[in-house]
C-alpha positions in Angstrom: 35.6 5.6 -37.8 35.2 5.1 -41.3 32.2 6.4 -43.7 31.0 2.9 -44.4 30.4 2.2 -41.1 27.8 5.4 -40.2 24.1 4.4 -39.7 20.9 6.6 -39.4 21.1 8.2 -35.8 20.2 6.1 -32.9 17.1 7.0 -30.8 18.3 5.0 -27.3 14.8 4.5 -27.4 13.7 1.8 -24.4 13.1 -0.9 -25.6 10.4 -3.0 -24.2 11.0 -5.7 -22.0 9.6 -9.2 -23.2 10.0 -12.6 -22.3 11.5 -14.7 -23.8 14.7 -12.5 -24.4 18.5 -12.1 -23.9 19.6 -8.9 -22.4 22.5 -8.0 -24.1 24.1 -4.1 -22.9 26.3 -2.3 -25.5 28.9 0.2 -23.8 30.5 2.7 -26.1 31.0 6.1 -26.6 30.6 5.9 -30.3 26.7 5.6 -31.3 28.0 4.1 -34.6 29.4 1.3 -32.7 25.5 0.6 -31.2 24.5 1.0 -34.5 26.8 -1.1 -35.9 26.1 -4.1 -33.2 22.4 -3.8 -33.6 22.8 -4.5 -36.9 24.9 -7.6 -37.0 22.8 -9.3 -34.5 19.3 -8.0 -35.8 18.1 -12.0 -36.3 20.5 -13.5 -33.6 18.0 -15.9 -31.8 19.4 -18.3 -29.1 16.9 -21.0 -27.9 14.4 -20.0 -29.2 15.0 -16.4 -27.5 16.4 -13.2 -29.4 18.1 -10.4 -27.8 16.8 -6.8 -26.0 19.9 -4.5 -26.3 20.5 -2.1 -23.8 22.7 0.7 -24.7 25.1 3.1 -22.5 27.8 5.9 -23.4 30.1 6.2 -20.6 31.3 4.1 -17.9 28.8 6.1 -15.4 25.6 5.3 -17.6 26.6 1.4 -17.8 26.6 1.3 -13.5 23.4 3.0 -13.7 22.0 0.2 -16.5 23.5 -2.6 -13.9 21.5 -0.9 -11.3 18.3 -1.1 -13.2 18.6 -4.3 -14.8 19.7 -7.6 -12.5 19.3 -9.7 -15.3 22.2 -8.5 -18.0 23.5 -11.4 -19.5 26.2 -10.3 -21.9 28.0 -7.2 -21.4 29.9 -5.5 -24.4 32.3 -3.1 -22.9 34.3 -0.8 -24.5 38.2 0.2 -22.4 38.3 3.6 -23.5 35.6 6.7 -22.6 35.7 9.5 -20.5 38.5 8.1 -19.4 41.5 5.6 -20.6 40.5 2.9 -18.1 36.2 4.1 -17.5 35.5 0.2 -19.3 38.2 -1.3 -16.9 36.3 0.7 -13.8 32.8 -0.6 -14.9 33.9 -4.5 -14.8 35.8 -3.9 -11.1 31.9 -2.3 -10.3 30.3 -5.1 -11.5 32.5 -7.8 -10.1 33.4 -6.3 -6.7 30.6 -3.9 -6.0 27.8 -5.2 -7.4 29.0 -9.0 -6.4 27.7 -9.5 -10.3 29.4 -13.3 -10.9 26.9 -14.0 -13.8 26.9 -11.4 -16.7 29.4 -12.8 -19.1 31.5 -9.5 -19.6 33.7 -8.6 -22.7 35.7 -6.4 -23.3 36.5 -4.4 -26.8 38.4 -1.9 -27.4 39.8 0.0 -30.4 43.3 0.8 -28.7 45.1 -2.7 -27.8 48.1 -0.6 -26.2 46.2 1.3 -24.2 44.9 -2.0 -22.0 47.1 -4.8 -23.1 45.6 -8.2 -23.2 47.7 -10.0 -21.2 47.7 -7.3 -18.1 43.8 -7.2 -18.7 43.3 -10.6 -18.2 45.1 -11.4 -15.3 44.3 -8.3 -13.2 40.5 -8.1 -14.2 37.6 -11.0 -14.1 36.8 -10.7 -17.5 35.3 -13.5 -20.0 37.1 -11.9 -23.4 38.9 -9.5 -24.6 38.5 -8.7 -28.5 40.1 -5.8 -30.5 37.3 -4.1 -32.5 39.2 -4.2 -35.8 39.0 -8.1 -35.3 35.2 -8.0 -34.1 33.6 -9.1 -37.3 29.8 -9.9 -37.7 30.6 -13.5 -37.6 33.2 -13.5 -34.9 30.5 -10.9 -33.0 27.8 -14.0 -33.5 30.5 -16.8 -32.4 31.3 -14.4 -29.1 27.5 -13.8 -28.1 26.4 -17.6 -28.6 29.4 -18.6 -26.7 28.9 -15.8 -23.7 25.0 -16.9 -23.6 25.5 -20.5 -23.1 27.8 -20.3 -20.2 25.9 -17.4 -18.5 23.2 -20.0 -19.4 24.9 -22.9 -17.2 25.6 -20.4 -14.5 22.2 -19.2 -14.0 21.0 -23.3 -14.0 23.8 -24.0 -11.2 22.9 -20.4 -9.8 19.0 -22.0 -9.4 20.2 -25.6 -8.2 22.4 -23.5 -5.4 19.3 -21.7 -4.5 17.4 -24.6 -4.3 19.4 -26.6 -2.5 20.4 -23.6 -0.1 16.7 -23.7 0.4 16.2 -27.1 1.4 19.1 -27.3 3.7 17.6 -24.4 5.6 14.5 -26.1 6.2 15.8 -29.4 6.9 16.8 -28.3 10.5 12.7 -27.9 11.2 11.6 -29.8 8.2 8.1 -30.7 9.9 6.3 -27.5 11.1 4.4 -26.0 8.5 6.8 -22.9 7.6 9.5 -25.0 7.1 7.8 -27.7 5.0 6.4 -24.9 2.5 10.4 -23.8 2.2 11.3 -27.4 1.6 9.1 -27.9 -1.4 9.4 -24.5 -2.5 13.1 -25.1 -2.9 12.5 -28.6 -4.4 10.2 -27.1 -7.0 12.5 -24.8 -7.9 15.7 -27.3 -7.9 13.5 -29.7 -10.0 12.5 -26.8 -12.3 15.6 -26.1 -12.9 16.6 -29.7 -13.8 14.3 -29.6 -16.1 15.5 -26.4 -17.8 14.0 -23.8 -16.1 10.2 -24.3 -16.0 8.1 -20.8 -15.6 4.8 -22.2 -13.4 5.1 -25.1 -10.8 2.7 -25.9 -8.3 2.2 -28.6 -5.0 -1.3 -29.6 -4.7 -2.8 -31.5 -2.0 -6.3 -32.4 -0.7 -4.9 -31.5 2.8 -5.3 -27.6 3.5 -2.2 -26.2 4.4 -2.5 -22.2 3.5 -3.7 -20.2 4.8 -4.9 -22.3 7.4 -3.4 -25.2 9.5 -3.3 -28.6 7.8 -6.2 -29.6 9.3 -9.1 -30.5 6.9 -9.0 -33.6 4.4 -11.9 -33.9 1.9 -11.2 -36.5 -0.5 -12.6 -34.9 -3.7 -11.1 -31.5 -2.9 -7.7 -30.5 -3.9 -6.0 -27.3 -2.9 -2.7 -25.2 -4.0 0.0 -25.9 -0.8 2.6 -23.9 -2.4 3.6 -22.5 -6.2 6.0 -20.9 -7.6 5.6 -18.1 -10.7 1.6 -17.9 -12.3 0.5 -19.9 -9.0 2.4 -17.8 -6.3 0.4 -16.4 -3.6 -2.2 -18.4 -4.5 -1.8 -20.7 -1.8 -5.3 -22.4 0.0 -6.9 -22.1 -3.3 -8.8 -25.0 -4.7 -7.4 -26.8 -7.8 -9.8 -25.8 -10.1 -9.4 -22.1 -9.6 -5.8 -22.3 -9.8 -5.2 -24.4 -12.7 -7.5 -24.6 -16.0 -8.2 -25.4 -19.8 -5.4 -28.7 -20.5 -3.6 -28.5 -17.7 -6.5 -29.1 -15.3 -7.5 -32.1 -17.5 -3.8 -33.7 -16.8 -4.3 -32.9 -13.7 -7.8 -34.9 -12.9 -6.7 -37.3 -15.2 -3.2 -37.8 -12.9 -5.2 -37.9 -9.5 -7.8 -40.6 -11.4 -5.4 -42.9 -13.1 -2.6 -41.9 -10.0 -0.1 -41.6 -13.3 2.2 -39.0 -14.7 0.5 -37.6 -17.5 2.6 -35.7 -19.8 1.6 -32.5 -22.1 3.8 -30.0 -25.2 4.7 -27.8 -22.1 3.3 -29.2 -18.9 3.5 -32.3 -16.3 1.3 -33.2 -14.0 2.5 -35.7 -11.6 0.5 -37.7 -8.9 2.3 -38.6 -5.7 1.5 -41.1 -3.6 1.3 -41.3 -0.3 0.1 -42.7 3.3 -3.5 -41.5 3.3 -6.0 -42.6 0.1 -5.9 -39.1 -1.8 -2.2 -38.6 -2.0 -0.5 -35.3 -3.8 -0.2 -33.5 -7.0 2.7 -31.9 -8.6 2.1 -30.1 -11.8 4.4 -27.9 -13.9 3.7 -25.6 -16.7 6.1 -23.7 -19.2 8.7 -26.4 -19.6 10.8 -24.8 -22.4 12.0 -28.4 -23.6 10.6 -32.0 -24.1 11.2 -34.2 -21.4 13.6 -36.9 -22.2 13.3 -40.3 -20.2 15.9 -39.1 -17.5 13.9 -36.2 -16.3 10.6 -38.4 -16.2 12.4 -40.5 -14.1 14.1 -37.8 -12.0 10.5 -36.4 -11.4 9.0 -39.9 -10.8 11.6 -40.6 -8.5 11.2 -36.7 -6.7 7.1 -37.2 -6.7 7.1 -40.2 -4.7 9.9 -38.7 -2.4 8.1 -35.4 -1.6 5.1 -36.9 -0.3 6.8 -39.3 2.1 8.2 -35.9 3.5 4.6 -34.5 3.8 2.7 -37.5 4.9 5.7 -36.9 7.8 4.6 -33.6 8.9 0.8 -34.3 8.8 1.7 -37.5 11.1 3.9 -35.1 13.5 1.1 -31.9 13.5 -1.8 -34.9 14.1 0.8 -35.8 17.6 1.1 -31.9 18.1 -2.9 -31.5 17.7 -3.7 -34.0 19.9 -1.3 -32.4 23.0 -2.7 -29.0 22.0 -5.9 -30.3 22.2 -5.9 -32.5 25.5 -4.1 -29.1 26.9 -7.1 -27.2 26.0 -10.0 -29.4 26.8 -8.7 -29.3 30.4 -8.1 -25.9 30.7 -12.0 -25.5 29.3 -12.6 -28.4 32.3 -11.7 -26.1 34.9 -13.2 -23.2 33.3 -16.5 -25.3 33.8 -15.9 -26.3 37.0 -15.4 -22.8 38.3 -18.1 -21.3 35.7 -15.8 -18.8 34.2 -17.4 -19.2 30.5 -14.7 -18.4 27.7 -11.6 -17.0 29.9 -9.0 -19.2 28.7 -9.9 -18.6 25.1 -9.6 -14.7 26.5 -6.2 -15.2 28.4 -4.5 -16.9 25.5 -5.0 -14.2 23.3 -4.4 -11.2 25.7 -1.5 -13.1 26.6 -0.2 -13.5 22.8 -0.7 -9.7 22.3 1.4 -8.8 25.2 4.1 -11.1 24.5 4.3 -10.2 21.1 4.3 -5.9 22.2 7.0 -7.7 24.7 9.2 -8.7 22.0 9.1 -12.8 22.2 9.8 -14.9 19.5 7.1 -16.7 17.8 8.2 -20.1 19.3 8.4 -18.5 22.7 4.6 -17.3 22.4 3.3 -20.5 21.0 5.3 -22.3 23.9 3.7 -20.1 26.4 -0.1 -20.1 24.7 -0.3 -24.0 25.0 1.1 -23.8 29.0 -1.6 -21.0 29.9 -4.5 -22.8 30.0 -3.2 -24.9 32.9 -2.3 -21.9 35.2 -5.4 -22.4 37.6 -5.1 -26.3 37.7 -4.3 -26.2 41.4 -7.5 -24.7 42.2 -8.9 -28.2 41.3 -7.7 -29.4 45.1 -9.5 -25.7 46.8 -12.6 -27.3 48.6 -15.5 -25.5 46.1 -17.3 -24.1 48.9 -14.4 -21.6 49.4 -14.1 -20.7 45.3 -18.0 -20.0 45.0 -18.3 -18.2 48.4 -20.6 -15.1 47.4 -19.0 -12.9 50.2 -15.4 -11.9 51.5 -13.3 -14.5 52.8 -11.6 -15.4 56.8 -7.9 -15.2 57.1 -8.1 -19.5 56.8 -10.3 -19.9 53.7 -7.9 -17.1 52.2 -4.7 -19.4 53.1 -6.6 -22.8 51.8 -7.3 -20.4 48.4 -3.6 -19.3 48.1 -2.5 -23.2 48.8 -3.5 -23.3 44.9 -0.7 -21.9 43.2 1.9 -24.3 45.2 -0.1 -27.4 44.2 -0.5 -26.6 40.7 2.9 -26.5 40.2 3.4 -29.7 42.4 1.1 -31.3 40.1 3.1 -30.3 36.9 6.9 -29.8 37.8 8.4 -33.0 37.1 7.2 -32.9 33.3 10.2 -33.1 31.0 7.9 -31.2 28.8 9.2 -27.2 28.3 5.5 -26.5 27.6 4.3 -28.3 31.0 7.5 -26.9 33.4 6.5 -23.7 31.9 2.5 -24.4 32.7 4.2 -25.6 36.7 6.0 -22.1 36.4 2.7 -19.8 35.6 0.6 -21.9 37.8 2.5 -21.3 40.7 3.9 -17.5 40.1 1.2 -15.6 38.2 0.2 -14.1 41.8 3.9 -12.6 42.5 3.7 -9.1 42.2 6.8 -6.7 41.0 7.2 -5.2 44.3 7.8 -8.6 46.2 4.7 -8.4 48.2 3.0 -11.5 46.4 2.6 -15.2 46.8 3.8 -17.8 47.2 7.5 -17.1 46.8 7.5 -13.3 47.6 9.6 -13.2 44.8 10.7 -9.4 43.5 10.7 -7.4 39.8 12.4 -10.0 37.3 12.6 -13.0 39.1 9.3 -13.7 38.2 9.2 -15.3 34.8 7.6 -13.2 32.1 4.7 -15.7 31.2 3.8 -14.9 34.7 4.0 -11.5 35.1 1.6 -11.5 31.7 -0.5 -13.7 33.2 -0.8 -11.5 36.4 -1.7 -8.7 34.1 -4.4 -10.8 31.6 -5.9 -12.3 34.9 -6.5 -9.3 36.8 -8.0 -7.5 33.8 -10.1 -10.4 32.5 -11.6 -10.8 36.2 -12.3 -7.0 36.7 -14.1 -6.9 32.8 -16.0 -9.7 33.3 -19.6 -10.7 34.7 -19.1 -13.8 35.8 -16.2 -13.2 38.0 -17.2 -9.7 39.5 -21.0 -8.9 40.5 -20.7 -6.5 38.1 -18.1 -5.8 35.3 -16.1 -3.1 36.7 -16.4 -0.1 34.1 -13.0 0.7 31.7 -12.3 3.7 33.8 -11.7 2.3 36.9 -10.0 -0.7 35.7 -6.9 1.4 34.2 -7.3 3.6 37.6 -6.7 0.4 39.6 -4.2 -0.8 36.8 -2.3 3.0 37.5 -2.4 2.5 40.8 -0.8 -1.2 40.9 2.0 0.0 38.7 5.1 -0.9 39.8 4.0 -2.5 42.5 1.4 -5.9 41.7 2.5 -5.4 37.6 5.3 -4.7 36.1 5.8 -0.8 34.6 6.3 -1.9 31.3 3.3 -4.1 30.8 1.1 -2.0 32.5 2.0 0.8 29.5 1.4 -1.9 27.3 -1.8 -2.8 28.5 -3.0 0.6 27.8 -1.4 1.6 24.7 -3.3 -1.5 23.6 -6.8 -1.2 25.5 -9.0 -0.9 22.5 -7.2 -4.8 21.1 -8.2 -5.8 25.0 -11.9 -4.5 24.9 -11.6 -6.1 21.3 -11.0 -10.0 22.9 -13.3 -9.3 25.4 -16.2 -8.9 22.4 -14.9 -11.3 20.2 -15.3 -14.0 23.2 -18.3 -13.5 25.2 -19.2 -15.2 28.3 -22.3 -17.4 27.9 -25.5 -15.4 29.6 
């Protein structure tokens, strides 16, 4: 290379990562040629960004810089290194190994034969090919503005794809709570991105939805549902500890006047909705001023979203009140027997095992609102026999067992999966493994899971507690008779799982004490 174009030596120092930048990597084997780039793009700015250039020598060093850095947007790659093709090699690796469809890649070399243009642009998915004599400062400038913008447009259709890909996979449960913090996470992000690529966003509503179930409305209290960027993680908090200084006064002054109000770099925008208090939606870091399209768009999106969440609170208030009527009979029967907090105990020994089982979440919840219900039949068991102090005869024990039949009589023709579940557990949770229980006599893995869990959590609850036994039998003799039943009352794998997990057990047991 000629004299005129040598520079001081180049350190490859790293250069800090900011915001607000354009990752721009330089492959060569020539440090002059760094040098020389460097310089003719010292004051390149691009919207309002300039440029962090990344430098490699060899076609190895480049894959390594694509390993670190997932955000390259402009790739200047020289053909010839350690080898004649090492440049062609790196663009194959970044197309077909790294999946890398976004850095704009060009390619420059000083040897045209070498890697003719034509051949290199058919056989390799490069965005241009430039000849290094040719490479001017200006021509270097037209190149990089023109490589930015479209890597620009990818990256906003790369965030619209993600947004929508979110939304589509939360529209199949769109109203349990999971799926309706995906939804507007992937609307926040889709709207963002409309609106060129806002850094903060945030969904605020005076309905507590994390970390705990949507469940408490207080009017003058608003709290952080889901957020994306400075407001991730955050969610549960209230409004005022998430967002402050301007932004928190658009935001009171949204909820007040129920209005969009508009700031240099933020929006906060009230949505409206079935119940008096309604939503908030508030974005920070907009990089642009909104024109009257995106106002509209986000008018237009505010008022959507809430219909969506007004939606699930409706469907969880439905799904409350089953839960609810489920429970208050189970705690009915608990009364009626005087057997203090079991069910509260049952449910959760009963969610440890099935989750050490393996279950799927739905599975377990299915099964945790169908438990309390398992000793409905001994509703129709004349009293005297359930509170008689002393062993029973051959025909009180008959009239006891006649309980697990008519509790499922009582719930079998439900069309409900979590009531024909309850009928099941109700009517096999005294089967044992070896075939010698009742009412069925049925064997091993004919008995549903929920009941052979439930034969486990009974039988331990019972022999732990006061109220059931004269005396609470003693942790030592409880896994002796547990060792003793294996394989033949309980099944050998939850009876391992019962004691690789005893201190969790003795754990429920403290954590919900039978009344003295």
């Amino acid at each position: 290379m000629s004299d005129m174009f040598l520079f001081a030596e180049d350190t490859d120092e790293e250069i800090e990562v900011q915001k607000g930048v354009w990752k721009v990597l330089i492959v060569d084997d020539e440090p002059e040629v760094h040098a020389v780039t460097r310089l003719a793009l010292n004051d390149f700015v691009f919207q309002e960004k300039g440029l962090n250039f990344i430098s490699a020598y060899s076609g190895d060093e480049a894959k390594e810089m694509f390993q670190k850095h997932n955000d390259i947007a402009v790739v200047l790659l020289d053909v010839v290194m350690e080898t004649d093709e090492a440049g062609l090699e790196v663009a194959e690796y970044i197309r077909n190994e790294l999946h890398n469809n976004f850095t704009r890649i060009i390619l420059r070399t000083g040897q045209p034969g070498q890697a003719p243009e034509r051949d290199v642009i058919l056989n390799y998915d490069i965005n241009d090919y430039k000849s290094k004599t040719e490479l001017t400062a200006q021509k270097l400038f037209t190149v990089i503005i023109a490589s930015l913008r479209s890597y620009r447009d990818i990256m906003v259709i790369e965030e619209n794809r993600k947004g929508l890909e979110k939304i589509i996979s939360a529209s199949a449960n769109l109203f349990s709570i999971r799926s309706l913090e995906n939804f507007i996470e992937g609307i926040i992000q889709q709207l963002s991105s409309l609106l060129g690529g806002t850094k903060d966003a945030a969904y605020i509503t005076s309905a507590v939805a994390a970390p705990n179930p949507i469940d408490i409305l207080e009017p003058k209290k608003f709290f952080l549902f889901s957020g994306k960027g400075e407001y991730q993680g955050q969610e549960g908090a209230l409004l005022e500890d998430v967002v402050t200084g301007e932004g928190l006064i658009a935001c009171k002054q949204a909820l007040e006047e129920k209005s969009l109000v508009y700031g240099e770099e933020y929006v906060a925008a009230y949505c409206q909705g079935k119940h008096a208090n309604g939503a908030l939606l508030y974005l920070s870091g907009i990089p642009k001023k909104m024109n009257r399209y995106d106002r509209k768009l986000l008018s237009i999106f505010s008022d959507n979203v809430q219909i969506a969440f007004d939606n699930v609170l409706l469907t969880k208030d439905i799904e409350d009140s089953q839960r609810e009527i489920i429970e208050r009979l189970g705690t009915a029967i608990n009364k009626e027997f005087r057997i203090g907090m079991r069910i509260q105990r049952m449910v959760e020994m009963c969610r440890l095992l099935s989750n050490e089982y393996g279950l799927s979440e739905t599975q377990i919840e299915i099964f945790s609102l169908a438990l309390p219900l398992y000793h409905v039949g001994k509703l129709s068991v004349p009293t005297h026999i359930l509170s008689k102090p002393g062993p029973l005869n051959e025909q009180e024990k008959n009239s006891a067992k006649q309980h697990a039949q008519i509790g499922y009589d009582l719930l079998k023709d439900s069309r409900r999966q979590v009531i024909q579940s309850a009928a099941e557990i109700a009517r096999d949770h005294h089967e044992h493994w070896d075939g010698n229980g009742y009412p069925r006599g049925l064997r091993g893995e004919q008995i549903h899971l929920y009941s052979r869990i439930t034969a486990v959590a009974d039988v331990y609850d019972a022999l732990r507690s006061e109220l059931i036994c004269s005396d609470a039998w003693s942790l030592d003799k409880v896994q002796e008779t547990f060792l003793q039943a294996k394989g033949k009352q309980f099944e050998p794998k939850l009876v391992d799982m019962l004691f690789a997990n005893l201190d969790k057990f003795e754990n429920i047991q403290q954590q919900f004490p039978d009344p003295i």
